[in-house]
C-alpha positions as CSV (number, residue, x, y, z in Angstrom):
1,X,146.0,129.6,117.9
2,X,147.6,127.6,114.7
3,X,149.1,129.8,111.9
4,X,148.5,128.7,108.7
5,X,152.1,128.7,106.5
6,X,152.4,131.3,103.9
7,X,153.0,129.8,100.7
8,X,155.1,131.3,98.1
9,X,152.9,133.2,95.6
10,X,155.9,134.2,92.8
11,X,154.7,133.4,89.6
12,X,158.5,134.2,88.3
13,X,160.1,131.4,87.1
14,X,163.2,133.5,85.7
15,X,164.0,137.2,85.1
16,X,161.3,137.3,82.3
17,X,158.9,134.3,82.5
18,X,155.8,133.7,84.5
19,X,153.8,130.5,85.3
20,X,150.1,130.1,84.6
21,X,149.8,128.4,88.5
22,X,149.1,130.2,91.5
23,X,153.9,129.8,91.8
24,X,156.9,128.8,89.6
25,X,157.8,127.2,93.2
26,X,156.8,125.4,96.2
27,X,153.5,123.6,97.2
28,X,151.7,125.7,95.6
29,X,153.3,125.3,92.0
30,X,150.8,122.2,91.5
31,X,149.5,121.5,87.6
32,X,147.5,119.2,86.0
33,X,150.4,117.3,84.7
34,X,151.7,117.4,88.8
35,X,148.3,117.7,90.5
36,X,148.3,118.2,94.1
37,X,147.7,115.5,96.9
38,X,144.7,116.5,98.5
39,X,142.1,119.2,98.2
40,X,143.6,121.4,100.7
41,X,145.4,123.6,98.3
42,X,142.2,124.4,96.7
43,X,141.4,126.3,99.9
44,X,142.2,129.3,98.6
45,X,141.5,131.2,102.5
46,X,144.4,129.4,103.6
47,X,146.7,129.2,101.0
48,X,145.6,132.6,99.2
49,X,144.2,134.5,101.8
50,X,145.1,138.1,100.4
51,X,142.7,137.5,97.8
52,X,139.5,138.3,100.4
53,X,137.8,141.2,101.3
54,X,138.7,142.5,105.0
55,X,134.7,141.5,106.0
56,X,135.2,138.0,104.8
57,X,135.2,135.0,107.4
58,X,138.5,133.1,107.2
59,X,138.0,130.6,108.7
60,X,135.1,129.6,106.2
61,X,136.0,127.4,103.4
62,X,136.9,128.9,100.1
63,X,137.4,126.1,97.6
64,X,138.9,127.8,95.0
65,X,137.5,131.6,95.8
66,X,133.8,130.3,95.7
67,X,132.4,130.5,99.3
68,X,129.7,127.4,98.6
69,X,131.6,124.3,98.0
70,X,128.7,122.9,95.5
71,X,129.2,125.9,92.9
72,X,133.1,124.5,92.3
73,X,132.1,120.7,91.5
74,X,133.0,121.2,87.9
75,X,136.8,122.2,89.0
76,X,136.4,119.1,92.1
77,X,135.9,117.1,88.9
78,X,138.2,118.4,86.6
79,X,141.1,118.0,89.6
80,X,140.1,114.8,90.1
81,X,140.3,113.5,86.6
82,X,143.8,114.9,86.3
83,X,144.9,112.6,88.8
84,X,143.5,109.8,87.0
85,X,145.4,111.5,84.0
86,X,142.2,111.9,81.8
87,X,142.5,115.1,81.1
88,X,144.4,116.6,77.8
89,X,146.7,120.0,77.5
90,X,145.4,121.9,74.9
91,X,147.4,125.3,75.3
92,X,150.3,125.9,78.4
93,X,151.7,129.8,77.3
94,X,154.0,130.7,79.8
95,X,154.1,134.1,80.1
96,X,156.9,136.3,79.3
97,X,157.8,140.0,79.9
98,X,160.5,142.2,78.2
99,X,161.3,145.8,77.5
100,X,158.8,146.3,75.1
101,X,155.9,144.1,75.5
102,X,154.2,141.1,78.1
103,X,152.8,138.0,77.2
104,X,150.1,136.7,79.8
105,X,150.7,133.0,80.9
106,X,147.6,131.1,80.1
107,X,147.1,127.3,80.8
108,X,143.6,125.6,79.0
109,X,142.6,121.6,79.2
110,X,140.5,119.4,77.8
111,X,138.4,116.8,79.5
112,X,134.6,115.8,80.5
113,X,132.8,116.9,83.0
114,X,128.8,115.9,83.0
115,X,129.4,113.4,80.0
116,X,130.2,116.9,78.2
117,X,133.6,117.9,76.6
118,X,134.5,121.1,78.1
119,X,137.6,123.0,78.0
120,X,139.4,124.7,81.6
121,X,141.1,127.8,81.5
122,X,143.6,128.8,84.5
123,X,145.2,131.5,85.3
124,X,146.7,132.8,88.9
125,X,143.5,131.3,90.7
126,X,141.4,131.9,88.3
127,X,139.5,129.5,85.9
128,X,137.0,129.8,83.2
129,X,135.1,126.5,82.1
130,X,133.2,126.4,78.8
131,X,131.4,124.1,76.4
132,X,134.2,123.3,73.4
133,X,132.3,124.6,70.6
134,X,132.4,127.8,72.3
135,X,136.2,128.3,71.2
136,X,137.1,126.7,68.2
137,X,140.0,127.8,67.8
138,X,141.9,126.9,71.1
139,X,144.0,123.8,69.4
140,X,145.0,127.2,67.3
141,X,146.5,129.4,70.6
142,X,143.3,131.5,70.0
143,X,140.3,132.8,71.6
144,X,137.0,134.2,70.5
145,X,136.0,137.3,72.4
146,X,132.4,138.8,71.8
147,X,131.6,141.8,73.6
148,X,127.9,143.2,73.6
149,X,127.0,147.1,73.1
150,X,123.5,146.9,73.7
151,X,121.8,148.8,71.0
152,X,124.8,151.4,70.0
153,X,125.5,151.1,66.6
154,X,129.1,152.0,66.7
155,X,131.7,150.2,68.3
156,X,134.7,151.9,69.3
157,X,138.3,150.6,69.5
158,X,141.7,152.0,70.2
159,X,144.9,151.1,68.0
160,X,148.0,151.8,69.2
161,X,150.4,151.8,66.4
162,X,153.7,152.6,66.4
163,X,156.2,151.7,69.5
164,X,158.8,153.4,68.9
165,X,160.9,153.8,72.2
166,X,162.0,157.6,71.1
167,X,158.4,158.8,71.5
168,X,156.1,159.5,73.9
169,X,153.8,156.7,72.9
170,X,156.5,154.8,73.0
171,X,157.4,155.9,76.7
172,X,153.8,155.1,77.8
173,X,153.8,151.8,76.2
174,X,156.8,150.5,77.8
175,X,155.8,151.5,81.4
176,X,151.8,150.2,80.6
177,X,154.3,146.9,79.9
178,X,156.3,146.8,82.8
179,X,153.0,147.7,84.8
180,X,151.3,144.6,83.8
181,X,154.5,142.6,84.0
182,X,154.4,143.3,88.0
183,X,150.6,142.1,88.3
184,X,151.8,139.4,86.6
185,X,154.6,138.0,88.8
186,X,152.0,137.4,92.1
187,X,149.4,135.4,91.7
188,X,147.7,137.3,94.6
189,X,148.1,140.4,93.1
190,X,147.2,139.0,89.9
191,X,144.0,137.8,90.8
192,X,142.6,141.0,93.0
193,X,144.2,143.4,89.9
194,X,142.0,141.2,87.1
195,X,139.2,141.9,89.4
196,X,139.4,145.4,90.8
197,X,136.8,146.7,88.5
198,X,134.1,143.4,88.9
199,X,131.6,144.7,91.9
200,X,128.7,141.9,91.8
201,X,126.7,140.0,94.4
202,X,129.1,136.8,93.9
203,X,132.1,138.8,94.1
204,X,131.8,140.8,97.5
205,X,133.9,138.5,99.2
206,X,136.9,139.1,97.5
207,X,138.9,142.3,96.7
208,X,136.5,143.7,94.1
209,X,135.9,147.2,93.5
210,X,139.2,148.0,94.9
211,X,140.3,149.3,91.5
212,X,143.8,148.7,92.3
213,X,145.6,148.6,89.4
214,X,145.2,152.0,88.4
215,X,147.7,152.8,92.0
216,X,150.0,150.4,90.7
217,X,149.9,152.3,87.0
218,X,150.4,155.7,88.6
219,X,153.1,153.9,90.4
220,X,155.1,152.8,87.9
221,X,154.6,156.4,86.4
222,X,151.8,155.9,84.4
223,X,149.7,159.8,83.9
224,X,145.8,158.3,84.0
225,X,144.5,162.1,85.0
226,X,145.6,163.4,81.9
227,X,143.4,163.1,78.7
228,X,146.2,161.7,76.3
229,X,147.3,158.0,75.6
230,X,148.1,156.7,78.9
231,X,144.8,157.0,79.8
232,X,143.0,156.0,76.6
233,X,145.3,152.8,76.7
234,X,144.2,152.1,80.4
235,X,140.8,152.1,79.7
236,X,141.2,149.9,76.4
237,X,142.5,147.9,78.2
238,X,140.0,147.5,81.0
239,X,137.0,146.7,78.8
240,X,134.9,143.5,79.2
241,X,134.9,140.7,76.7
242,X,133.1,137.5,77.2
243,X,134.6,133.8,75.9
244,X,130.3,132.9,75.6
245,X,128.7,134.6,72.3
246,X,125.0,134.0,73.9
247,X,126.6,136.5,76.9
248,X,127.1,139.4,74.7
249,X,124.0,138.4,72.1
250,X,121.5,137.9,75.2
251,X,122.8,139.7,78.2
252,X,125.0,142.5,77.0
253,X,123.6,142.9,73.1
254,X,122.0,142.5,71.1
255,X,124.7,144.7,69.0
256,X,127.5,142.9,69.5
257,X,131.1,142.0,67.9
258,X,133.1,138.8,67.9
259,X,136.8,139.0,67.4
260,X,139.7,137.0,67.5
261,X,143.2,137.0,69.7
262,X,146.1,135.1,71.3
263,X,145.8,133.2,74.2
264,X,148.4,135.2,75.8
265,X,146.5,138.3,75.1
266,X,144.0,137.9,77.7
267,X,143.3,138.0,81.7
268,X,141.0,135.4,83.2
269,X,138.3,136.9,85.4
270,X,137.4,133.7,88.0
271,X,134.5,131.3,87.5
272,X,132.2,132.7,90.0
273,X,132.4,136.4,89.0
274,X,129.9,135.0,86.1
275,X,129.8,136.2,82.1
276,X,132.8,134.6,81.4
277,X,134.6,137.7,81.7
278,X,138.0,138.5,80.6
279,X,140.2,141.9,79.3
280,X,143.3,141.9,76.9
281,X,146.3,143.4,77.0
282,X,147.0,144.6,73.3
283,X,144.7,145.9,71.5
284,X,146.7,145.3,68.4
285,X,146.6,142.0,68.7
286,X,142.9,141.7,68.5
287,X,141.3,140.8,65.4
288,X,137.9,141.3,64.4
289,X,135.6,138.8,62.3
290,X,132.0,140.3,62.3
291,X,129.8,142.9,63.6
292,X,126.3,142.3,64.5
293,X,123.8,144.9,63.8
294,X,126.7,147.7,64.7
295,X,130.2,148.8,62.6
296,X,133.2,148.8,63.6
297,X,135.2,151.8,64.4
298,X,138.9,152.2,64.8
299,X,140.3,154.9,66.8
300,X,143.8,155.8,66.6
301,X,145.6,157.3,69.9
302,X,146.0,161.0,70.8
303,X,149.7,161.3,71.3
């Protein structure tokens, strides 16, 4: 039987910086700028095997996590125009992790694909690919999030405030930090961690529903049994938004609000797990511009 090599999967690229690709190093380090040589590497069941579900078949493709090749012609054709160099870097955010906070890395191009100008979002494995005038204000290092609440008139958000290190809050923050630093620095564990909590028809292949994360929390000391911040910051944290308003107006709404936050504020559910899903990490650093047919309400943390 031939074994397949095990690629390197660090995203570390330094002590406190991570890399948008699936490693700062090795074959599988590959960019748009520095695109890879043949399609193999978009095999993700050989080159990122830990990303599929115990039941899946190996030794069936995976071009980039989607099981029917035809589904990922969009990223064959974004791939392929990058070797041709016609495609244009809008944002590259590396990401970056300290004592007190973590910055996602987030890499998003521009180029056409149909005749239509779309921009593709990467992160760890995982892309997003949307319609330009669905985030105007990428050139800015910003995305528009819209989340639906169906017909609840009230949507509720948690502000965290103060992070001061010689309080409790300020305990919790700093180990929710270095928590989502450590999902950060594998691609593989990055990708299964952003979707743990996705459980959908085009998903059962991978490692959704594993709700992993919230052992690796625990792990790094996180309380998410007891009713008090850690938990309430948890599950902030692990509510969908969509990058496609007519997902929140028409699937998810028709209440619905539309906000506003940094690039390196968010994590990229894949392509194929549909909605154009994605969750922050801050919710301070998310900033609302309208409500539709609901009101805003802020909640400030239990201590």
């Amino acid at each position: 039987m031939v074994r397949r090599r095990r690629f390197s999967t660090s995203t570390a690229i330094d002590d406190a910086r991570f890399v948008p690709w699936l490693a700062g190093e090795g074959p599988l380090s590959y960019s748009p700028e520095n695109p890879p040589p043949s399609d193999y590497y978009f095999q993700y069941s050989w080159v990122l095997p830990g990303i599929f579900s115990d039941l899946a078949n190996k030794r069936q493709h995976f071009y980039f996590g989607e099981g029917v090749r035809d589904r990922a012609e969009r990223l064959f054709s974004f791939w392929h125009a990058a070797r041709n160099k016609t495609v244009s870097r809008v944002v590259l955010q590396f990401g970056r992790a300290s004592a007190d906070w973590v910055h996602a890395p987030v890499a998003a191009y521009a180029c056409r694909l149909r005749g239509e100008p779309v921009y593709v979002f990467m992160q760890h494995g995982s892309y997003q690919l949307l319609e330009v005038d669905q985030q105007p204000l990428l050139d800015s290092g910003h995305v528009v999030l819209y989340r639906g609440i169906g017909t609840a008139e009230t949507f509720r958000f948690l502000r965290v405030g103060s992070h001061d290190p010689a309080t409790e809050r300020g305990r919790v923050l700093r180990t929710y930090a270095e928590t989502q630093a450590h999902v950060l620095a594998d691609s593989t564990l990055s990708f299964n961690s952003i979707h743990d909590r996705a459980k959908r028809i085009e998903t059962c292949h991978i490692r959704d529903g594993t709700w992993l994360t919230d052992e690796v929390a625990i792990g790094h000391g996180l309380n998410l049994a007891a009713d008090g911040f850690a938990k309430e910051l948890w599950l902030a944290a692990h509510q969908s938004f969509t990058l496609a308003e007519n997902i929140a107006k028409w699937k998810f709404g028709p209440h619905y609000v539309k906000c506003r936050t940094p690039i390196s504020n968010v994590r990229l559910t894949t392509f194929f797990a549909g909605e154009h899903e994605v969750r922050i990490i801050d919710p301070d650093r998310v900033e609302f511009l309208e409500c539709v047919g609901c009101r805003l309400h802020e909640l400030s943390p239990r201590t």
